[in-house]
C-alpha positions, 0 to 999 in steps of 0.5 A: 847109595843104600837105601837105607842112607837115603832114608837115614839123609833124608831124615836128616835133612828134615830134622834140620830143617824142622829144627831151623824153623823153629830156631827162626820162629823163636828169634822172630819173637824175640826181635819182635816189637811186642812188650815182655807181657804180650810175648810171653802170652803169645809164645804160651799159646803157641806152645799150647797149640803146638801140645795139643797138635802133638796130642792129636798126632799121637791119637791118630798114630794110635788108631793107625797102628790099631788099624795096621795091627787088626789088619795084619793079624787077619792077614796072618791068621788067613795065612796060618789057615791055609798052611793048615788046610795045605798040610791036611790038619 
């Protein structure tokens, strides 16, 4: 098997199981012996967590992609030097 299938399985995999948790989460609240108004006020907040846990993930996905940026531009910055210096410019 590739591994590029592996990765493709794998992340299928993830998904669903991602997918069958939330899908079981949200029947849980449904069947749960709560009134209309303390559902609706519990199911906000845990969207409003869940929005601003992906606001988080997405900040620190972008200081991480700056860090790997930074670092492979010294890296080939570093690299181009040393061709020059190799091929005598």
């Amino acid at each position: 098997m590739k591994q590029k299938d592996i990765n493709h399985s794998a992340a299928r995999f993830l998904c669903s199981i991602f997918f069958s948790l939330s899908a079981g989460i949200f029947i849980g609240f449904l069947f749960a012996p709560k009134s209309g108004a303390k559902f609706r006020k519990d199911l906000k907040s845990w969207l409003i967590e869940l929005i601003e846990r992906g606001k988080f993930a997405v900040e620190e996905a972008k200081v991480y992609g700056s860090e790997f940026i930074d670092k492979s531009r010294e890296k080939v910055e570093d690299l181009s030097s040393r061709i020059k210096n190799d091929l005598g410019h």
